[in-house]
C-alpha positions, 0 to 999 in steps of 0.5 A: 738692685738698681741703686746698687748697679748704679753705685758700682758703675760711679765707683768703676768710673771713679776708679778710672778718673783717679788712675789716669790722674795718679799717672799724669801726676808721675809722668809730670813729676819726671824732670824733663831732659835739658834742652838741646842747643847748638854752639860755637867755639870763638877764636881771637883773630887779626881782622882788617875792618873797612868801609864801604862809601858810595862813590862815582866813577869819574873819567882821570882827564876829561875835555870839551872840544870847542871851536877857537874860531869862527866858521861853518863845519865842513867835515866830521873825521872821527866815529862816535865813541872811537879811541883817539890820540893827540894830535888826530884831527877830528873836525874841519872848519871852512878856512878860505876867509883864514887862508886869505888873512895869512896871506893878506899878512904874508903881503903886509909883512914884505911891505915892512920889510921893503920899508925897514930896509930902505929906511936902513939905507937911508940912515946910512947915507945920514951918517957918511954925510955927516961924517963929512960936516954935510948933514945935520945931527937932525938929519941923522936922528930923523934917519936913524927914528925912521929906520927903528920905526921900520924895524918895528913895524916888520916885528908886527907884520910877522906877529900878524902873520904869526897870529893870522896862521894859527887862526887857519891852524885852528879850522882844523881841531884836534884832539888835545888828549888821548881817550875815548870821544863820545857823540858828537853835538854838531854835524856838518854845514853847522855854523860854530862860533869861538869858545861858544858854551856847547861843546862839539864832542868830549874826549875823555881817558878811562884807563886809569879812572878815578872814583870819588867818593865823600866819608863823613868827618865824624867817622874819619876821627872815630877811625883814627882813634881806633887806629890809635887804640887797637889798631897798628900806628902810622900803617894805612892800607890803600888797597881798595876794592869796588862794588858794581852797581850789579852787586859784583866785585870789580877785578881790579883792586885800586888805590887810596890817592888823596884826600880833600884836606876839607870839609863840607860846611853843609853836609860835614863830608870829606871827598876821598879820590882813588885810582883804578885801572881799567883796560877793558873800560868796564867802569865808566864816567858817572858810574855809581859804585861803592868802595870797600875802603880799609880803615883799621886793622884790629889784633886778637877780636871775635868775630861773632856769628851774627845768628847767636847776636840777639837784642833785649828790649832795650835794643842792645846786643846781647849773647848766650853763652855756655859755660864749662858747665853747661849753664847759659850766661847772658853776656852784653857785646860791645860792638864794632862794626859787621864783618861778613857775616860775623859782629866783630866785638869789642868786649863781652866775649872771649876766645875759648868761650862757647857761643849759642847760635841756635835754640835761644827760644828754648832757654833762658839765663841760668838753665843746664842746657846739652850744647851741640856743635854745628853738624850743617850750616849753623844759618839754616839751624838758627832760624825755626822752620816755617809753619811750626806749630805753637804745640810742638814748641811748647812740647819741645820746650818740656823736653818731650817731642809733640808727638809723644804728648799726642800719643799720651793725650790720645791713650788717656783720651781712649781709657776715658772713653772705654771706662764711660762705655763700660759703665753704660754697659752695666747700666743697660745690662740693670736696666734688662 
């Protein structure tokens, strides 16, 4: 009796195993539904491409003050980072030792003129007298060389007093341009010598400000070329914009002026110079900035949205694209540069075209997929949500939510467990 209760129970129990796999064995011949993928439709556009290169800010007019003469400063008539014109005065100089040498050549003047004018005299005497056969033609030449000699030395004596003038002009220096002076580097009572290394103060003009900034050789040709084949020939924009070192646009927009017709030898860059204007003086001399530079302007390109671009082994940019039915096609880009937040691509794609921008884990070239168009932003869908589970990947990528499989698992778990405890059951019921 024993035996037969225990062969009835290894048959229950069997009949239970052979139930749930004929039914996992369905539910997995079923074809999972094509895989869910969000896509993008591209247009061709017109897009103007451009460069961004560092640069620095530079002052358009700059000057050192330093002193033309010899002297002790006896007055400061400016304030520190004050606006000035040309022409205001900003330090004086003692100018007693200056006052006293034009007056000394004031004095030295008159005597040469006292003397010119005597020797004038004297040579006219000479000449009626030898009108008269009563000088000598000696006499006359001696009288006339002593009147030219007197004449020269006035012309000197007022050049001395020209120059001796404009040294006591220069005890007081003055602003040779318009602009704003920074700190002054020497204070009242220091002793100055002319033209000596450190300057007094720098007076420089920031409205207009010049910003310099250096491109390589290499991609100054690279971009004439493409302005050669598909930009428009001959047209340049000079409109430039600029970057402030706190990652905000400036307001004013500026202009491409010159370039430095020459190229390093060490480092292989041009210097390019463009002009903005600045009224509110945001931008000051030795600012760090980067210039958005126009260098191209393309006709009918795709800009492809950077989360559909993904790269294979190799590194190189690849796209998964949706064909009219509904089969993933792996296309190789040919790209440019970036735009924003799109790839402009040369070749690879098409307008019309239906690019994958989100679920590349899901598929692979050749499979049916369901594209869907973008209900959000297509950035925050791209990317997988932080914290997901290798299980609800797998189970996605059968076609099945995680939790359905889970509730499966679970189902045929309980039926296993109910079989096994029915089979205890009839063994304890033999048993008794």
């Amino acid at each position: 009796m024993k035996r037969i209760l225990s062969v009835a129970r290894h048959a229950s129990f069997g009949f239970l195993l052979v139930s749930g796999a004929a039914m996992a064995q369905d539910q997995g011949g079923e074809a999972p539904p094509p895989p869910a993928v969000t896509v993008v439709t591209l247009t061709a556009e017109d897009v103007m491409l451009s460069s961004s290169l560092p640069g620095r800010v530079a002052a358009s007019a700059e000057a050192e003050l330093r002193p033309q003469v010899n002297g002790i400063i006896i007055e400061r008539l400016f304030s520190e980072g004050s606006v000035v014109s040309e022409g205001d005065p900003l330090y004086r100089i003692d100018a007693r030792s200056y006052e006293a040498a034009v007056a000394q050549a004031e004095a030295a003047l008159a005597q040469a003129r006292a003397t010119a004018e005597a020797a004038e005299r004297e040579a006219e005497r000479v000449a009626e007298l030898r009108d008269r056969r009563v000088a000598s033609e000696q006499n006359q030449d001696t009288a006339i060389a002593e009147r030219d000699a007197a004449l020269a030395a006035v012309q000197a004596a007022q050049a001395a007093l020209d120059s001796a003038r404009i040294d006591l002009d220069r005890t007081t220096i003055t602003a040779p341009l318009d602009g704003v002076i920074g700190l002054a580097q020497t204070s009242r009572g220091a002793l100055v010598t002319a033209s000596q290394q450190t300057p007094l103060a720098v007076i420089r003009t920031i409205d207009p400000v010049q910003v310099d900034v250096t491109q390589s050789a290499a991609e100054i040709v690279r971009w004439q070329r493409q302005n050669e084949g598909r930009g428009r020939p001959g047209e340049r924009e000079s409109t430039v914009t600029l970057q402030l070192a706190d990652g905000t646009e400036y307001e004013h927009t500026g202009s491409l002026t010159a370039a430095e017709p020459y190229v390093d030898e060490t480092t292989g860059v041009v210097t390019l110079r463009m002009d903005f204007a600045n009224p509110d003086g945001m931008l000051l001399p030795g600012m760090y900035v980067l210039a958005d530079l126009p260098q191209a302007q393309l006709e009918d390109v795709i800009l492809a949205p950077q989360q559909g671009v993904i790269r294979d082994r190799r590194g190189r940019p690849i796209a998964y694209v949706v064909n009219d039915e509904n089969v993933v096609e792996e296309r190789m880009l040919d790209i440019i540069q970036d735009h924003g937040n799109t790839w402009v691509v040369r070749d690879g794609l098409a307008a019309g075209e239906r690019m994958v921008i989100a679920g590349f884990q899901y598929i692979s070239p050749g499979m049916t997929v369901a594209p869907e168009e973008p209900q959000a932003d297509p950035a925050a869908e791209a990317a997988p949500q932080e914290g997901t589970e290798v299980s609800e990947v797998a189970a996605e990528a059968e076609g099945e939510p995680a939790g359905a499989q889970a509730t499966e698992a679970d189902a045929a778990s309980q039926e296993t467990q109910q079989g096994t405890e029915a089979g205890e059951a009839s063994e304890t019921d033999g048993g008794n």
